[in-house]
Each structure stands twice: as structure tokens, then as C-alpha cells.
N, CA, C, O and CB atoms as a CASP TS submission, in Angstrom:
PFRMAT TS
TARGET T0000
AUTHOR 0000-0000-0000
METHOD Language model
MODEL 1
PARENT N/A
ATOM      1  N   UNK     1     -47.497-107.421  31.884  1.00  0.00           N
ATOM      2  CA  UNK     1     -47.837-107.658  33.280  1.00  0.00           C
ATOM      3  C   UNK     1     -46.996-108.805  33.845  1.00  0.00           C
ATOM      4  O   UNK     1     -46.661-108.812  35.030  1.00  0.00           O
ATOM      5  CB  UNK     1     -49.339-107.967  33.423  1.00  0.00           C
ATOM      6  N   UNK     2     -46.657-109.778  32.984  1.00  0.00           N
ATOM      7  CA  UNK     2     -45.952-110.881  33.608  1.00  0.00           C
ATOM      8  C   UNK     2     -44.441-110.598  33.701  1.00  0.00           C
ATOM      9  O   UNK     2     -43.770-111.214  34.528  1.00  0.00           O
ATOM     10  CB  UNK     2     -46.206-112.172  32.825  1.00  0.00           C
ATOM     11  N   UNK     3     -43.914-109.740  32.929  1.00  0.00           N
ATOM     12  CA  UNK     3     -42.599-109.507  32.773  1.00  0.00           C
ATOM     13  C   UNK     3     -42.741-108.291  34.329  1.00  0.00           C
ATOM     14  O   UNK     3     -41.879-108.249  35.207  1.00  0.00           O
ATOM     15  CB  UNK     3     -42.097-108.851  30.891  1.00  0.00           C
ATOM     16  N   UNK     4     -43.506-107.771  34.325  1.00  0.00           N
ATOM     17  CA  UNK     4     -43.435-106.883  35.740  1.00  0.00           C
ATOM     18  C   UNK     4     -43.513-107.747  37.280  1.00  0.00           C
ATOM     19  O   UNK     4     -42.830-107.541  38.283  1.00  0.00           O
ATOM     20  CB  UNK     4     -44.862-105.782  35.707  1.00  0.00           C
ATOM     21  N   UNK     5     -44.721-108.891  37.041  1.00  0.00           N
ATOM     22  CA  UNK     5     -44.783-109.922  37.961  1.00  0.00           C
ATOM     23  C   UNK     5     -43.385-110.132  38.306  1.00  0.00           C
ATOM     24  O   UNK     5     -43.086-109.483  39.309  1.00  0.00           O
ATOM     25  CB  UNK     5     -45.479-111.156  37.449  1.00  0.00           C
ATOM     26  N   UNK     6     -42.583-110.700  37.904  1.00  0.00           N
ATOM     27  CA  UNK     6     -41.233-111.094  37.338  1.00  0.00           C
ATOM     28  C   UNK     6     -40.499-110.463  38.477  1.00  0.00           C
ATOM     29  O   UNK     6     -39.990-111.020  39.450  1.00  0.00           O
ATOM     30  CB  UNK     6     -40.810-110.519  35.736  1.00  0.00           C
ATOM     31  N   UNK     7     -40.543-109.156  38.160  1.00  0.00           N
ATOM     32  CA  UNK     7     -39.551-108.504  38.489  1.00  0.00           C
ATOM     33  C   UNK     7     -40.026-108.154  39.972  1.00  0.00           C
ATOM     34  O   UNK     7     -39.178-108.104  40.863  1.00  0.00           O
ATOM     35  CB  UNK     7     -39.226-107.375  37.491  1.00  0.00           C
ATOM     36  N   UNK     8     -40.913-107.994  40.153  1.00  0.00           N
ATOM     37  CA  UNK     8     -41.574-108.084  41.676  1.00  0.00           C
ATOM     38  C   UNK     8     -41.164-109.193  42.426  1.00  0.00           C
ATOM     39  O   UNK     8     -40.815-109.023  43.594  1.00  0.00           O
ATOM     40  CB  UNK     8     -43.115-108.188  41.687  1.00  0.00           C
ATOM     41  N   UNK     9     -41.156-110.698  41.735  1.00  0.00           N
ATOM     42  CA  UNK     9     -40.550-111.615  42.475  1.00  0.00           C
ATOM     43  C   UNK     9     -39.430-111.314  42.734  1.00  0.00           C
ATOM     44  O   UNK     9     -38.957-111.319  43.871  1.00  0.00           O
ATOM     45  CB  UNK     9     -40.542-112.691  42.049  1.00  0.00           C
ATOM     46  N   UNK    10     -38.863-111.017  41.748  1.00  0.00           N
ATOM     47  CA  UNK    10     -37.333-110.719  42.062  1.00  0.00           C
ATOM     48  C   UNK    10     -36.811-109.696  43.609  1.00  0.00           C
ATOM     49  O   UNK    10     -35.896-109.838  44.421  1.00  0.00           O
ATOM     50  CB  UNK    10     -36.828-109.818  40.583  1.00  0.00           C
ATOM     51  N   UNK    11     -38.099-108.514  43.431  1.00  0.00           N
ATOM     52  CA  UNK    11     -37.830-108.037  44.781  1.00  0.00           C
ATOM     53  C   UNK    11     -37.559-108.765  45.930  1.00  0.00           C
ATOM     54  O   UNK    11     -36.621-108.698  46.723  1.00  0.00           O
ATOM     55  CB  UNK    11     -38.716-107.404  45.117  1.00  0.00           C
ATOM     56  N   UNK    12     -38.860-109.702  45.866  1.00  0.00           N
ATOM     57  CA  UNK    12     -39.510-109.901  47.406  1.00  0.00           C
ATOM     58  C   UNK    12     -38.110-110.918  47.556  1.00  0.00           C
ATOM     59  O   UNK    12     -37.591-111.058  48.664  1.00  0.00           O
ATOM     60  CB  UNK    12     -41.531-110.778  47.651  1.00  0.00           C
ATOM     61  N   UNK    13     -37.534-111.634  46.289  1.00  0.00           N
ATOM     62  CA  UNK    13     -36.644-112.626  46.525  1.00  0.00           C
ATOM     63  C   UNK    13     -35.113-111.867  47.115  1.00  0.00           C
ATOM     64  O   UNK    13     -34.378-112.568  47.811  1.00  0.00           O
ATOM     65  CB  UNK    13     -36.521-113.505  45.060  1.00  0.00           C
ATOM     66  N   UNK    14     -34.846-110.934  46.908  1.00  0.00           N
ATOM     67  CA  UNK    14     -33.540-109.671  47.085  1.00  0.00           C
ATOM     68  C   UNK    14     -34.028-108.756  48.534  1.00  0.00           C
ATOM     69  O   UNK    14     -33.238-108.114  49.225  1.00  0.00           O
ATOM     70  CB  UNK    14     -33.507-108.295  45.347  1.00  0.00           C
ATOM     71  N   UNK    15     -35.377-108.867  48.763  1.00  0.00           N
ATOM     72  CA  UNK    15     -35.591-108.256  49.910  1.00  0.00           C
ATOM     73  C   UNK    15     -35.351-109.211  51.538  1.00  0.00           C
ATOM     74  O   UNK    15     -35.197-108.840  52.701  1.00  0.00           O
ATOM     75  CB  UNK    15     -37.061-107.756  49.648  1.00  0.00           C
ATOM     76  N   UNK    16     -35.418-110.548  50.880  1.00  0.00           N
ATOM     77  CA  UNK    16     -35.823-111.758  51.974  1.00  0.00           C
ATOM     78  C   UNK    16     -34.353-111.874  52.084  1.00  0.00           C
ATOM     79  O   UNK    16     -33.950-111.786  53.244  1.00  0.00           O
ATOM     80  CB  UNK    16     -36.845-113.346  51.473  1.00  0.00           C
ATOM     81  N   UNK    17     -33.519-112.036  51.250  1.00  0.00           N
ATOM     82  CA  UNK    17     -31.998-112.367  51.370  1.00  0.00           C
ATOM     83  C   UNK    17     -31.207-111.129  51.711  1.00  0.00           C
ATOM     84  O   UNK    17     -29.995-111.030  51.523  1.00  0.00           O
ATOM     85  CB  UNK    17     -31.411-112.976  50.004  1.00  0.00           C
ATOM     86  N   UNK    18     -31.956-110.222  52.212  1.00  0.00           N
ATOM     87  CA  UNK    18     -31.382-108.669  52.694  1.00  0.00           C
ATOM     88  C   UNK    18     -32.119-108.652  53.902  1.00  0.00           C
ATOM     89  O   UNK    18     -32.222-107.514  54.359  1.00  0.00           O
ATOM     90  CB  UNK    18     -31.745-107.184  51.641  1.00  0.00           C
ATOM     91  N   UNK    19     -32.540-109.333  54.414  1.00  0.00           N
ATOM     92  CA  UNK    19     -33.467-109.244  55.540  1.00  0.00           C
ATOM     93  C   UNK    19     -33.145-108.432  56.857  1.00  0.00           C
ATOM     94  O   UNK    19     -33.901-108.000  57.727  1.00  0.00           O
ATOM     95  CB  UNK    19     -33.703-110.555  55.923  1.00  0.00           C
ATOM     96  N   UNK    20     -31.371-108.350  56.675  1.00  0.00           N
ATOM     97  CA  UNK    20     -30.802-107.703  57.792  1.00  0.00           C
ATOM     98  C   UNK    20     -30.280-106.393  57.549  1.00  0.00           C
ATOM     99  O   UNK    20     -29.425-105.948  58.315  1.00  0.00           O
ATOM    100  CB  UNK    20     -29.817-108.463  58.319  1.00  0.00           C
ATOM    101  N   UNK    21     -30.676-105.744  56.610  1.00  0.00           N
ATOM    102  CA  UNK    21     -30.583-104.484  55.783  1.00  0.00           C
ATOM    103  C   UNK    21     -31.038-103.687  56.710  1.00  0.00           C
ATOM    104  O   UNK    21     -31.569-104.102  57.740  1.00  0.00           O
ATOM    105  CB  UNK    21     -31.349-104.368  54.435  1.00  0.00           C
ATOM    106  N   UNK    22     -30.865-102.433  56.419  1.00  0.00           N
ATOM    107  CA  UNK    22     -31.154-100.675  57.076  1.00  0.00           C
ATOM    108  C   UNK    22     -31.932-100.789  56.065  1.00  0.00           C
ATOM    109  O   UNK    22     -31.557-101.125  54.941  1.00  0.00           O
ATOM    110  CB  UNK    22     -29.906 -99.146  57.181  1.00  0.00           C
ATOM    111  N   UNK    23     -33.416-100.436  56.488  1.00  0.00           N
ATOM    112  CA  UNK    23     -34.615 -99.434  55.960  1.00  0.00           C
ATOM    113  C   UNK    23     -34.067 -99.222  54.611  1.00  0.00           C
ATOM    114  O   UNK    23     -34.036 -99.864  53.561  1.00  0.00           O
ATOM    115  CB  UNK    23     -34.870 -97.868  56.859  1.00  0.00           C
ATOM    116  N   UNK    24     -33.625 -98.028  55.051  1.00  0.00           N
ATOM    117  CA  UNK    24     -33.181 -97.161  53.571  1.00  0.00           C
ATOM    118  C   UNK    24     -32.611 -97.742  52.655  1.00  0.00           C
ATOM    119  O   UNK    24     -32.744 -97.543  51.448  1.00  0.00           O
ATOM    120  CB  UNK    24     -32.272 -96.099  53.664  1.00  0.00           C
ATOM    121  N   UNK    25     -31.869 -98.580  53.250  1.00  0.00           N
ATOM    122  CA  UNK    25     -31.135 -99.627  51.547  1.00  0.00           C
ATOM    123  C   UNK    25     -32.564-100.211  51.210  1.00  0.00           C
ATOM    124  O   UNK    25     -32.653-100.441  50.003  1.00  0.00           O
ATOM    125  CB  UNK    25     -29.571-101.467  51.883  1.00  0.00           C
ATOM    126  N   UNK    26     -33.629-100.498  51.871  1.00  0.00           N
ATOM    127  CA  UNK    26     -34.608-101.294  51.052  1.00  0.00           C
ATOM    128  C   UNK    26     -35.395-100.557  50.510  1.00  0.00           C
ATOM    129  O   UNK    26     -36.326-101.043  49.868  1.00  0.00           O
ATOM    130  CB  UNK    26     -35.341-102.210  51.664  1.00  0.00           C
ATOM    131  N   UNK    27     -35.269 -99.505  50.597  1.00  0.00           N
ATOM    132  CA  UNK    27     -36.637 -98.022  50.150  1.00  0.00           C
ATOM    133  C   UNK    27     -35.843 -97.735  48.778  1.00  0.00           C
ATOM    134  O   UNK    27     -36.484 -97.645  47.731  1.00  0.00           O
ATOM    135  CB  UNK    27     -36.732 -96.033  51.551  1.00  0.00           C
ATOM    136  N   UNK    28     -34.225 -97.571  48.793  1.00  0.00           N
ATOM    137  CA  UNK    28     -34.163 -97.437  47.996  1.00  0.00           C
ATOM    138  C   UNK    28     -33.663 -98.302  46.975  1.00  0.00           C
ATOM    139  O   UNK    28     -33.346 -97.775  45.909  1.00  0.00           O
ATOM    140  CB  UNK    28     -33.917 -96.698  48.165  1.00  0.00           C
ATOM    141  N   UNK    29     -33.511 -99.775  47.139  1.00  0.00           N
ATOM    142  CA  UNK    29     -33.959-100.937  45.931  1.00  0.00           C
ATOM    143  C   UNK    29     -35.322-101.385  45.702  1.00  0.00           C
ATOM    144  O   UNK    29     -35.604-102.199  44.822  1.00  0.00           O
ATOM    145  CB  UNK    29     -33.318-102.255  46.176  1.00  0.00           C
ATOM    146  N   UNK    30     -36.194-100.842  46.513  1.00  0.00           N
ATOM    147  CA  UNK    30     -37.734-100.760  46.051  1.00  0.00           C
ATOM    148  C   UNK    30     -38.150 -99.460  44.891  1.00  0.00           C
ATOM    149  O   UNK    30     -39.191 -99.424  44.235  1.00  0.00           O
ATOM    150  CB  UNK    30     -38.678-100.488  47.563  1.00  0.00           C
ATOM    151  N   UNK    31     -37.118 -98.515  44.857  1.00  0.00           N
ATOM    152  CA  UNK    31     -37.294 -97.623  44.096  1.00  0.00           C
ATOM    153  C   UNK    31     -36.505 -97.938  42.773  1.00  0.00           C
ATOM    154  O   UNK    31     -36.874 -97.173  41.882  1.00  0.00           O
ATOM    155  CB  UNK    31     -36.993 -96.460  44.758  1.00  0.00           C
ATOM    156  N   UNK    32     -35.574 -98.786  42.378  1.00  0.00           N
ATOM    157  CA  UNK    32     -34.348 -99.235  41.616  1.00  0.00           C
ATOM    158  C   UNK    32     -35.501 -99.998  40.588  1.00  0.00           C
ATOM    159  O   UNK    32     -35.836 -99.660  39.452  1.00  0.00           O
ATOM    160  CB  UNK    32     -32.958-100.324  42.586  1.00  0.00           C
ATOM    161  N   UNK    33     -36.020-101.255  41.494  1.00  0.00           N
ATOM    162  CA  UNK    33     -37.007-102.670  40.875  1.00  0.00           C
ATOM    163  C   UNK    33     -38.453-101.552  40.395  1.00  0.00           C
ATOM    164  O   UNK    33     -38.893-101.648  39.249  1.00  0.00           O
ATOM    165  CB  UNK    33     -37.584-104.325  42.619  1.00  0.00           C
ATOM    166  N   UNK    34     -38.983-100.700  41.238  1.00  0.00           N
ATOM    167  CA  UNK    34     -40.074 -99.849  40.982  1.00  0.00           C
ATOM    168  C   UNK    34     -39.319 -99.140  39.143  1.00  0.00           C
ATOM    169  O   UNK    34     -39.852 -99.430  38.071  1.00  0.00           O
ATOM    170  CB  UNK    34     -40.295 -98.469  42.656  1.00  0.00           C
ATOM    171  N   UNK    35     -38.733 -98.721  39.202  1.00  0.00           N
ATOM    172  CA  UNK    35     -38.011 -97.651  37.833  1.00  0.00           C
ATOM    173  C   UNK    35     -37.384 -99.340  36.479  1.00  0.00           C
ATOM    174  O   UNK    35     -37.353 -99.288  35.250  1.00  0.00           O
ATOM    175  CB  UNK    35     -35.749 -96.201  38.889  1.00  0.00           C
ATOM    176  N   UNK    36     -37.089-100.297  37.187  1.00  0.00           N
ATOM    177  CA  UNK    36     -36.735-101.561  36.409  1.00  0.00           C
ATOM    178  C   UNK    36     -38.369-101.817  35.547  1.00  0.00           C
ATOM    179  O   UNK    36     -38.597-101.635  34.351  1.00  0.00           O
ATOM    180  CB  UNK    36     -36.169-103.060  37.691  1.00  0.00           C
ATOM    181  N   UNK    37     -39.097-102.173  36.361  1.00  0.00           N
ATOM    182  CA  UNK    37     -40.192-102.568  36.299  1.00  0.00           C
ATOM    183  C   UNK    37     -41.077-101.346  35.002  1.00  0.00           C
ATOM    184  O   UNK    37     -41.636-101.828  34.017  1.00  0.00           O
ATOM    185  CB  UNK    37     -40.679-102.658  37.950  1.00  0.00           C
ATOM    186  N   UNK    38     -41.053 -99.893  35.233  1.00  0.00           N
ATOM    187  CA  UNK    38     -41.371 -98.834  34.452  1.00  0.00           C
ATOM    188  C   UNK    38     -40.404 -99.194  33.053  1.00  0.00           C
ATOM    189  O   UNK    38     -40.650 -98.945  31.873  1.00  0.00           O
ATOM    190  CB  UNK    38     -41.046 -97.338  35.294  1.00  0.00           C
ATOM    191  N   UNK    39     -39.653 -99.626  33.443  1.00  0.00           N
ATOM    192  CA  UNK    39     -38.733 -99.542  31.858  1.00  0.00           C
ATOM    193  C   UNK    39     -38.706-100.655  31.182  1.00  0.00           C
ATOM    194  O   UNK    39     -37.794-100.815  30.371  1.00  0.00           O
ATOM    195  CB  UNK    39     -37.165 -99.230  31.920  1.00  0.00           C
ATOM    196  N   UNK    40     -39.294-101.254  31.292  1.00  0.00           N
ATOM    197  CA  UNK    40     -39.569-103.051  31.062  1.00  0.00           C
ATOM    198  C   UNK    40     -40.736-102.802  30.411  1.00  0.00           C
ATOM    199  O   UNK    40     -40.915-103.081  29.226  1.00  0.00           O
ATOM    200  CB  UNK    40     -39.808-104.260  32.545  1.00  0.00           C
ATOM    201  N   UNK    41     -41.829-102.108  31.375  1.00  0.00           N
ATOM    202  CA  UNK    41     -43.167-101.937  30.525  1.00  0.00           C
ATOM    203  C   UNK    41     -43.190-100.810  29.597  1.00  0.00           C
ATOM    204  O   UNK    41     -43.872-100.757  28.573  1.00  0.00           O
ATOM    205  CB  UNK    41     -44.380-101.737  31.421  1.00  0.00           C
ATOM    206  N   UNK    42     -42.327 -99.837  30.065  1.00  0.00           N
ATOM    207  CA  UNK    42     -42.203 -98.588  29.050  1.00  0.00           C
ATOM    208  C   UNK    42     -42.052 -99.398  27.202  1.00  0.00           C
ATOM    209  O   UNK    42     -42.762 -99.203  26.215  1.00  0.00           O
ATOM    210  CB  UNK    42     -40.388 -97.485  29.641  1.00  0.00           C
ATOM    211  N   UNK    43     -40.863-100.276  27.378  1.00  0.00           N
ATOM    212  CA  UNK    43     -40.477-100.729  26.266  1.00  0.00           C
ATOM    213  C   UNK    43     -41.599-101.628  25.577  1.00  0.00           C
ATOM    214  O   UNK    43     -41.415-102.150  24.478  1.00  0.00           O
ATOM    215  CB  UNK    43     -39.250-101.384  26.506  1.00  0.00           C
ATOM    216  N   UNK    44     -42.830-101.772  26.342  1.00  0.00           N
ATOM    217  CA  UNK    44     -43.462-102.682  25.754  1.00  0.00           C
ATOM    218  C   UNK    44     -44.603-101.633  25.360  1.00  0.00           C
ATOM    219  O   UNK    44     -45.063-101.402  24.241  1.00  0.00           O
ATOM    220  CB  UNK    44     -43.773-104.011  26.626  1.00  0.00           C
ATOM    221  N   UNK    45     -44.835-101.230  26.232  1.00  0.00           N
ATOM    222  CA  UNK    45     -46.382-100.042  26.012  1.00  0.00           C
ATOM    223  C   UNK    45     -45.987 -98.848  25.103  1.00  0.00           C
ATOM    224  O   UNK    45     -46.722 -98.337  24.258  1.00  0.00           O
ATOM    225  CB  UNK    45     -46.997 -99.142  27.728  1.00  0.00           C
ATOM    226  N   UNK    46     -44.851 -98.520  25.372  1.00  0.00           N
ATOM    227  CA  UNK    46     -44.427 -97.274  24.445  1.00  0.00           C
ATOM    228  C   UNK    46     -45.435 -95.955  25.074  1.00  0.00           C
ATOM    229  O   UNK    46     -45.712 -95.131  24.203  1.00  0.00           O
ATOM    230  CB  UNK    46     -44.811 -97.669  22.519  1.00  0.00           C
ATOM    231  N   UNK    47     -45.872 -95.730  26.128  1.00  0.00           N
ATOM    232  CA  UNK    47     -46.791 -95.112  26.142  1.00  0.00           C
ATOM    233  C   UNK    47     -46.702 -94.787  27.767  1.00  0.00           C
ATOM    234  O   UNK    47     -47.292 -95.401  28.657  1.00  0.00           O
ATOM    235  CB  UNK    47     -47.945 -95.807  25.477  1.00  0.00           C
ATOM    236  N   UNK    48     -45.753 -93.588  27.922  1.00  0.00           N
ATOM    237  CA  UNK    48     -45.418 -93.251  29.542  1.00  0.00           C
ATOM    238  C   UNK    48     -46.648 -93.027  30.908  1.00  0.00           C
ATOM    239  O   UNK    48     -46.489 -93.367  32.080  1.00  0.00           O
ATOM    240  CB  UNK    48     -44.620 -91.752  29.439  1.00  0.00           C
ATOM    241  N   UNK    49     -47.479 -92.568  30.489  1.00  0.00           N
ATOM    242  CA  UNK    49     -48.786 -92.797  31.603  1.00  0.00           C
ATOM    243  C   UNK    49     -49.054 -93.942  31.793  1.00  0.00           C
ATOM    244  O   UNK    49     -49.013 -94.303  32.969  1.00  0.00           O
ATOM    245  CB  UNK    49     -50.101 -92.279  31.296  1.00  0.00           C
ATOM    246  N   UNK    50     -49.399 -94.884  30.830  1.00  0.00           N
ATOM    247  CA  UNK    50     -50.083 -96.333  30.769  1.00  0.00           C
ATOM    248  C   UNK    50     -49.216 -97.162  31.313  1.00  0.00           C
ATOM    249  O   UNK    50     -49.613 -98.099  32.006  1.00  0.00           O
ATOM    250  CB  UNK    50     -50.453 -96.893  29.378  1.00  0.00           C
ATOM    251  N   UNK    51     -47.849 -96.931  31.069  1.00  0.00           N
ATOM    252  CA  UNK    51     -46.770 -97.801  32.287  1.00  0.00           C
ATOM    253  C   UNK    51     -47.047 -97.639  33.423  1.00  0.00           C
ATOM    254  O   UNK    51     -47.568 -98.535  34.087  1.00  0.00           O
ATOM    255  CB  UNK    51     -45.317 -97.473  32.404  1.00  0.00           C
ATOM    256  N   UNK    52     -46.678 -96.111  34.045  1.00  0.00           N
ATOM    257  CA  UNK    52     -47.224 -95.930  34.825  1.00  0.00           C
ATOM    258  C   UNK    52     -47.960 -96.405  36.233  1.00  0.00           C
ATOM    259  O   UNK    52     -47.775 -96.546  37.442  1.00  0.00           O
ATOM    260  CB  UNK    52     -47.501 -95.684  34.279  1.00  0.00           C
ATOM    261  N   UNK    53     -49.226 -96.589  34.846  1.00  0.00           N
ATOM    262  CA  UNK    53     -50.616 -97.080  35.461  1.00  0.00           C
ATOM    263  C   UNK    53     -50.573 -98.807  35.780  1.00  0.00           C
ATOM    264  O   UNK    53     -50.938 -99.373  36.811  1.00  0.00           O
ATOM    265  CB  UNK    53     -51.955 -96.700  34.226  1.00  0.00           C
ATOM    266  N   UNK    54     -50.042 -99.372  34.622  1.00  0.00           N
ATOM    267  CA  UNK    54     -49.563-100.454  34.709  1.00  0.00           C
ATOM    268  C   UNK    54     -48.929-100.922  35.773  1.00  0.00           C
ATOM    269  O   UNK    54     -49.374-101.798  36.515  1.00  0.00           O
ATOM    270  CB  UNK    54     -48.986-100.552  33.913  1.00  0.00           C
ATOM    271  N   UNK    55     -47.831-100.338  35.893  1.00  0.00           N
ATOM    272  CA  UNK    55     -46.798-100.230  37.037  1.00  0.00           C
ATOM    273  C   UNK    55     -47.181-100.537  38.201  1.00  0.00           C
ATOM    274  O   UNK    55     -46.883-101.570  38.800  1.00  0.00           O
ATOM    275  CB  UNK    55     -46.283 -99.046  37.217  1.00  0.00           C
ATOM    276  N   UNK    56     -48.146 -99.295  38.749  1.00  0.00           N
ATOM    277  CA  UNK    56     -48.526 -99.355  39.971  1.00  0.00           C
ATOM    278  C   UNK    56     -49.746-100.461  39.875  1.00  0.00           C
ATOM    279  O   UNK    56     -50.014-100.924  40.984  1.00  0.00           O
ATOM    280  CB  UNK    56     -48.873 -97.901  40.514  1.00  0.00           C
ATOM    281  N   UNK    57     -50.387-100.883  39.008  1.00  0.00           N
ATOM    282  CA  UNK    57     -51.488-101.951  39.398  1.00  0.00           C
ATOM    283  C   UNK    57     -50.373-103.278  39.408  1.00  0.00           C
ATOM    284  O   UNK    57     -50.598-104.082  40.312  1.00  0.00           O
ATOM    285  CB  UNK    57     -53.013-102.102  38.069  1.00  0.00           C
ATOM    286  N   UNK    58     -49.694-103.464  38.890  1.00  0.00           N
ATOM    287  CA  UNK    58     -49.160-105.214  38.974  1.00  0.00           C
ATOM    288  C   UNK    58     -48.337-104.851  40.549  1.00  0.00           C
ATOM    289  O   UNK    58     -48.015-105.779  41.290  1.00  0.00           O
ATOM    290  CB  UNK    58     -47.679-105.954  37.217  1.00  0.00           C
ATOM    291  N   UNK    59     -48.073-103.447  40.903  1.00  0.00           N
ATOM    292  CA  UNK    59     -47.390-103.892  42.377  1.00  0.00           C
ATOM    293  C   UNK    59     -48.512-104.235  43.270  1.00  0.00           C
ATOM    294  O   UNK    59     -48.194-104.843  44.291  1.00  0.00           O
ATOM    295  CB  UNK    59     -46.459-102.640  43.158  1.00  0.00           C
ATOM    296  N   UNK    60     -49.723-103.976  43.098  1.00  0.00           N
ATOM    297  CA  UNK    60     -50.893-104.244  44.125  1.00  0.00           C
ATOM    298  C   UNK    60     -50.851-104.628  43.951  1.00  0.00           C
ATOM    299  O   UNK    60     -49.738-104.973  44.349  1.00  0.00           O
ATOM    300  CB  UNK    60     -51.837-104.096  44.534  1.00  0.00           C
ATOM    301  N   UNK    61     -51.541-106.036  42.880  1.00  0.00           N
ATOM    302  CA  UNK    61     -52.006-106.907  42.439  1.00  0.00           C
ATOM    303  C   UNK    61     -50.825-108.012  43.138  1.00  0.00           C
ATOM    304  O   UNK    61     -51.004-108.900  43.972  1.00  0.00           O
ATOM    305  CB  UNK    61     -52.270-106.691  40.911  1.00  0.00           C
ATOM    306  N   UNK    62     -49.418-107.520  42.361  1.00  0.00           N
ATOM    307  CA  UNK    62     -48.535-108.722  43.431  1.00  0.00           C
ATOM    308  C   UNK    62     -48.542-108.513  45.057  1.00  0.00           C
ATOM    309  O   UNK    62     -48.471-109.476  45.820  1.00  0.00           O
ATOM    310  CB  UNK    62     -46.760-108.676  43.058  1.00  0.00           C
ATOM    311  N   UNK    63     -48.604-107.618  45.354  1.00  0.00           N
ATOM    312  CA  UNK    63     -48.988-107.169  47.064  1.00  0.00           C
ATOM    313  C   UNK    63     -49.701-107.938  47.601  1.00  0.00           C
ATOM    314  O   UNK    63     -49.565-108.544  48.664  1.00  0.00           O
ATOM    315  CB  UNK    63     -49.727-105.908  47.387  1.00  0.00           C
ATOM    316  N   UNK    64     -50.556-107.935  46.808  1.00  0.00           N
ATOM    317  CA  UNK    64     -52.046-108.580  47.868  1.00  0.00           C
ATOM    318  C   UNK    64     -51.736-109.841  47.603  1.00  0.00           C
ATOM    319  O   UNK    64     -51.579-110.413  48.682  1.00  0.00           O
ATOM    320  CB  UNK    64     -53.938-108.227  47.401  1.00  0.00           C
ATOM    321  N   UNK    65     -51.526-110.744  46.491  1.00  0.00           N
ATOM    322  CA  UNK    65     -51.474-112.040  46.137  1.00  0.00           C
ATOM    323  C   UNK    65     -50.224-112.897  46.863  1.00  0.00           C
ATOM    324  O   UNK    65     -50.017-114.105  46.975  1.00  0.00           O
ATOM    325  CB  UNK    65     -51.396-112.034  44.623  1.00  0.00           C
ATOM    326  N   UNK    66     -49.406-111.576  47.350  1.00  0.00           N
ATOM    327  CA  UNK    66     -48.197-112.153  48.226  1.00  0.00           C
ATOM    328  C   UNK    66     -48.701-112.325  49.921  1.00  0.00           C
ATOM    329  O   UNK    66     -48.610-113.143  50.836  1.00  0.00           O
ATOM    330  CB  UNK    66     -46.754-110.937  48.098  1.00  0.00           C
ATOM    331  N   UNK    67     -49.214-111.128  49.676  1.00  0.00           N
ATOM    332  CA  UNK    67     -49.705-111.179  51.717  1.00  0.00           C
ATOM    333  C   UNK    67     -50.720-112.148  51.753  1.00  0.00           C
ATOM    334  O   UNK    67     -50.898-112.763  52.805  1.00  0.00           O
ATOM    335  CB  UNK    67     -50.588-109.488  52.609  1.00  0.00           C
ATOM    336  N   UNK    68     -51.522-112.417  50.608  1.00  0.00           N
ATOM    337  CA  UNK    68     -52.932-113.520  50.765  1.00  0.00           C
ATOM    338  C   UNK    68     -52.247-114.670  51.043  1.00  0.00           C
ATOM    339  O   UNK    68     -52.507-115.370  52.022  1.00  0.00           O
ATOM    340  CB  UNK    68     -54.030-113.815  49.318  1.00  0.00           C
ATOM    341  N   UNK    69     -51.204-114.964  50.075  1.00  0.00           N
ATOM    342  CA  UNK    69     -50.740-116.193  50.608  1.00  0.00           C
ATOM    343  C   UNK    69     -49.929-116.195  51.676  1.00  0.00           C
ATOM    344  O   UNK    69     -50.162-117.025  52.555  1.00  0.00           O
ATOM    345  CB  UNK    69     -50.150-116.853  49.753  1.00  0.00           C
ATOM    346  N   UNK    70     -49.208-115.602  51.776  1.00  0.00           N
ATOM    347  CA  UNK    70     -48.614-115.693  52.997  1.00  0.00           C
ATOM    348  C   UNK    70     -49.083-115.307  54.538  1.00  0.00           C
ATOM    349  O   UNK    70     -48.380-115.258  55.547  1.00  0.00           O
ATOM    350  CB  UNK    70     -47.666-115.086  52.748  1.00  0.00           C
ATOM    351  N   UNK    71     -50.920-114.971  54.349  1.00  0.00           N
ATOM    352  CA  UNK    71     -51.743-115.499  55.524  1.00  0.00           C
ATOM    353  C   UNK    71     -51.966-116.759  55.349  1.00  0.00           C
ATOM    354  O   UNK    71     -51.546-117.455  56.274  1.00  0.00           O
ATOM    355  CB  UNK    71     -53.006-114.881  55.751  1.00  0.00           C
ATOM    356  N   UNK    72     -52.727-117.583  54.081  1.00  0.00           N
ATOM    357  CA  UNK    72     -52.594-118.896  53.869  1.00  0.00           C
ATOM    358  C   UNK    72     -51.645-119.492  54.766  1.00  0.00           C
ATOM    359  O   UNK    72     -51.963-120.109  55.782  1.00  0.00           O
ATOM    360  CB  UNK    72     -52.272-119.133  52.583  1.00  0.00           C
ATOM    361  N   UNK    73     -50.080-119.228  54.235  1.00  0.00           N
ATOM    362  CA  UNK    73     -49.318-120.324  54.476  1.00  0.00           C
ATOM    363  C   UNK    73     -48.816-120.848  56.060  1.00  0.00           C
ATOM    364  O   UNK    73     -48.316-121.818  56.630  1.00  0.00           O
ATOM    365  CB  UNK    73     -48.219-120.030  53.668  1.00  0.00           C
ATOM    366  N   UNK    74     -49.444-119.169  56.374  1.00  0.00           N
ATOM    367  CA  UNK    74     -48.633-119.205  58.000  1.00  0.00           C
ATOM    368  C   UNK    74     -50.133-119.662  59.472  1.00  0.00           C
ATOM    369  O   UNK    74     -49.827-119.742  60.661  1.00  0.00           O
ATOM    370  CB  UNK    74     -47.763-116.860  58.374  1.00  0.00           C
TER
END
């Protein structure tokens, strides 16, 4: 989960410094870090559903913990 955290920062940090990007370049390096992120946990879980599942809970989990704070901060 933390090695996925990780790599989620890494988005939001590649998304903020692209800020002046076309859509589509960001849909599809959200899909690049999304498949990074699967193969990171793949190698750890060994176990293709449970990544997966994994997968998609640490992107909520960082989702919400990003927008929470960043109602906080603003």
C-alpha cells in the first residue's frame, strides 16, 4: 500500500507540473501510473485480482486524503 501511496504522489506531483497539458495527455499518464502502480503490487501480492483490488482502494484512499486536505489547506 505504501509503495502504491508512492506512486500516487508521484502522479499528483507530474500532474501539477503538467498543469498546462491537454486532457488526454493526463488520462493517459493516469492510465501509465494506474498500470505502474498494478505492477508494483502485482510483484508483491503475486495474486492478479487482489492487486487489482488493492489498486483501486489505495487510489481512493489517496483521493480523498488529497482533496480532504486540500479543503483543509485552502
Amino acid at each position: 500500500m505504501i509503495l502504491q501511496f508512492i506512486v500516487w504522489s508521484g502522479y499528483s506531483l507530474i500532474e501539477w507540473l503538467s498543469k498546462h497539458d491537454q486532457l488526454i495527455y493526463k488520462v493517459i499518464m493516469f492510465f501509465i501510473f494506474f498500470y505502474l502502480a498494478f505492477l508494483i503490487g502485482n510483484k508483491v501480492t503475486k495474486a492478479p485480482r487482489q492487486t487489482l483490488f488493492l489498486t483501486a482502494l489505495s487510489l481512493v484512499i489517496y483521493t480523498s486524503i488529497h482533496y480532504t486536505m486540500a479543503l483543509f489547506l485552502h
